[in-house]
C-alpha positions in Angstrom: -25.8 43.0 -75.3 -23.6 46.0 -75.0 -22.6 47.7 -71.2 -20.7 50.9 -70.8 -19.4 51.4 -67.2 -18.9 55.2 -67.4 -17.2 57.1 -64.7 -13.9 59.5 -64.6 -10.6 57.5 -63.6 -10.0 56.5 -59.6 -13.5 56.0 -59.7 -13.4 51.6 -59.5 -14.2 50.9 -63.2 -10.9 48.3 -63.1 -12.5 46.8 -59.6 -15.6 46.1 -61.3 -14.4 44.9 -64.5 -12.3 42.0 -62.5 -15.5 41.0 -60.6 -17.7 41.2 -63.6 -14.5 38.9 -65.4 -14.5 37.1 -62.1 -18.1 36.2 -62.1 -18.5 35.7 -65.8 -16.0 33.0 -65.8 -17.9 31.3 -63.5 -21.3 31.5 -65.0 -20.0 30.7 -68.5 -20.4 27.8 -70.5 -18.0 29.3 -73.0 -14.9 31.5 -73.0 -14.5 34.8 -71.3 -11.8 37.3 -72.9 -10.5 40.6 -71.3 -8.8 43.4 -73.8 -6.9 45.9 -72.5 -4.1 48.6 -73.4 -0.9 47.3 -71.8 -0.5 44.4 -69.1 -1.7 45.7 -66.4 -4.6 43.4 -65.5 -2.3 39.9 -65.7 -2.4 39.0 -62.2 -5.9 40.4 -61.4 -7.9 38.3 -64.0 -8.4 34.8 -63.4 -6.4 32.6 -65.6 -9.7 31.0 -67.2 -10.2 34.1 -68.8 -8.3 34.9 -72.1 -6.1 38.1 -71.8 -5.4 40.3 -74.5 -3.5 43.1 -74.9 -4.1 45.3 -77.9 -0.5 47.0 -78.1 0.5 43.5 -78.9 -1.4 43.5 -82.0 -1.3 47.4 -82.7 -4.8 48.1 -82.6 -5.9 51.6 -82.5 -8.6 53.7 -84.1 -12.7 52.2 -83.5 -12.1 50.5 -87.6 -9.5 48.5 -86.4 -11.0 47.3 -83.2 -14.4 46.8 -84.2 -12.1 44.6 -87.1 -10.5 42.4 -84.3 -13.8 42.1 -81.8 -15.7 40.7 -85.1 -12.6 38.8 -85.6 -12.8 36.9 -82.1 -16.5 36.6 -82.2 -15.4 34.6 -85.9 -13.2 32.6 -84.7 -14.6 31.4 -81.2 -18.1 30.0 -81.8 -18.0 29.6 -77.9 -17.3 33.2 -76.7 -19.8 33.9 -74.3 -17.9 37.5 -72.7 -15.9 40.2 -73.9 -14.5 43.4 -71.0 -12.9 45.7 -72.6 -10.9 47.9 -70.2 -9.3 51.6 -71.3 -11.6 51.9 -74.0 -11.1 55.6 -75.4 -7.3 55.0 -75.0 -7.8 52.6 -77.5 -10.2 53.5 -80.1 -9.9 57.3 -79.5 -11.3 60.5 -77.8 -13.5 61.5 -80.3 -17.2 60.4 -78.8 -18.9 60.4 -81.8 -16.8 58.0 -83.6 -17.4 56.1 -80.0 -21.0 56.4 -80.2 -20.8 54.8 -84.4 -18.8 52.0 -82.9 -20.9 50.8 -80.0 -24.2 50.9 -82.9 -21.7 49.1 -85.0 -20.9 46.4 -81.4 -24.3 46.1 -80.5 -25.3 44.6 -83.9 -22.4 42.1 -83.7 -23.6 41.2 -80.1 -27.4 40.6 -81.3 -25.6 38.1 -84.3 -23.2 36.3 -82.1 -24.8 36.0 -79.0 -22.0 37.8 -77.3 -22.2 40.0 -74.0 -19.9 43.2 -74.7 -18.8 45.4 -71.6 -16.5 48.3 -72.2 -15.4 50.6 -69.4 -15.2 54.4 -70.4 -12.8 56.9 -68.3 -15.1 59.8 -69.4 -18.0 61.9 -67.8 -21.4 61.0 -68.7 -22.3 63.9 -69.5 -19.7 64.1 -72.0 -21.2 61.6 -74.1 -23.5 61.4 -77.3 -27.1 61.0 -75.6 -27.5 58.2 -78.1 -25.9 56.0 -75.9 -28.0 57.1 -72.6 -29.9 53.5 -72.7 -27.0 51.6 -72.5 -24.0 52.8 -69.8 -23.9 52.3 -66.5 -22.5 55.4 -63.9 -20.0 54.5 -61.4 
């Protein structure tokens, strides 16, 4: 399952994803992992979630991060939750490439089993109407 929290930045998208991590944490029988661009989230998350930050592993471009989420799903057979927070800063502006990438997650979450959220400092409006089924306005 794939969740796109849409809404222009100041609007609580970072509120939300620490209660969704919050919450998940506490529902799952499995891990819960956060990715973000910088730190900025390491004393908001709860410290039974797994915190990653992608500059540490110089991921940018949608190739290379749909590379490391298939990666994780690979390697933890128990990942239940992955929030992804600052998406577009770090797969790109370009919201078709966005719109490829989230066809390309949604698959990976139907074969692992894995609940995808990504939070996406963008107007709706602004993006591909292919993805109209599957984000969420803040």
């Amino acid at each position: 399952m794939v969740t796109l929290i849409v809404g222009k930045k100041g609007t609580g998208k970072t509120k939300k994803l620490i209660n969704l991590t919050n919450d998940a944490v506490e529902s799952s029988n499995g891990n819960v992992v956060v990715i973000e661009k910088g730190s900025k989230l390491t004393y908001d998350v709860t410290h039974k979630a797994r915190l990653i930050d992608t500059e540490q592993y110089s991921i940018t471009g949608y190739d290379a991060f749909f590379g490391f989420l298939s990666g994780l799903c690979a390697g933890n057979y128990d990942l239940t939750d992955v929030l992804i927070d600052s998406t577009l800063k770090i797969g790109g502006q370009d919201f078709t490439q966005f719109a490829d990438f989230i066809e390309k997650i949604n698959a990976l979450a139907a074969k692992t089993e894995t609940k995808f959220t990504f939070l996406v400092s963008a107007d709706e409006t602004e993006l591909p109407t292919s993805l109209d089924a599957i984000s969420v306005k803040i």
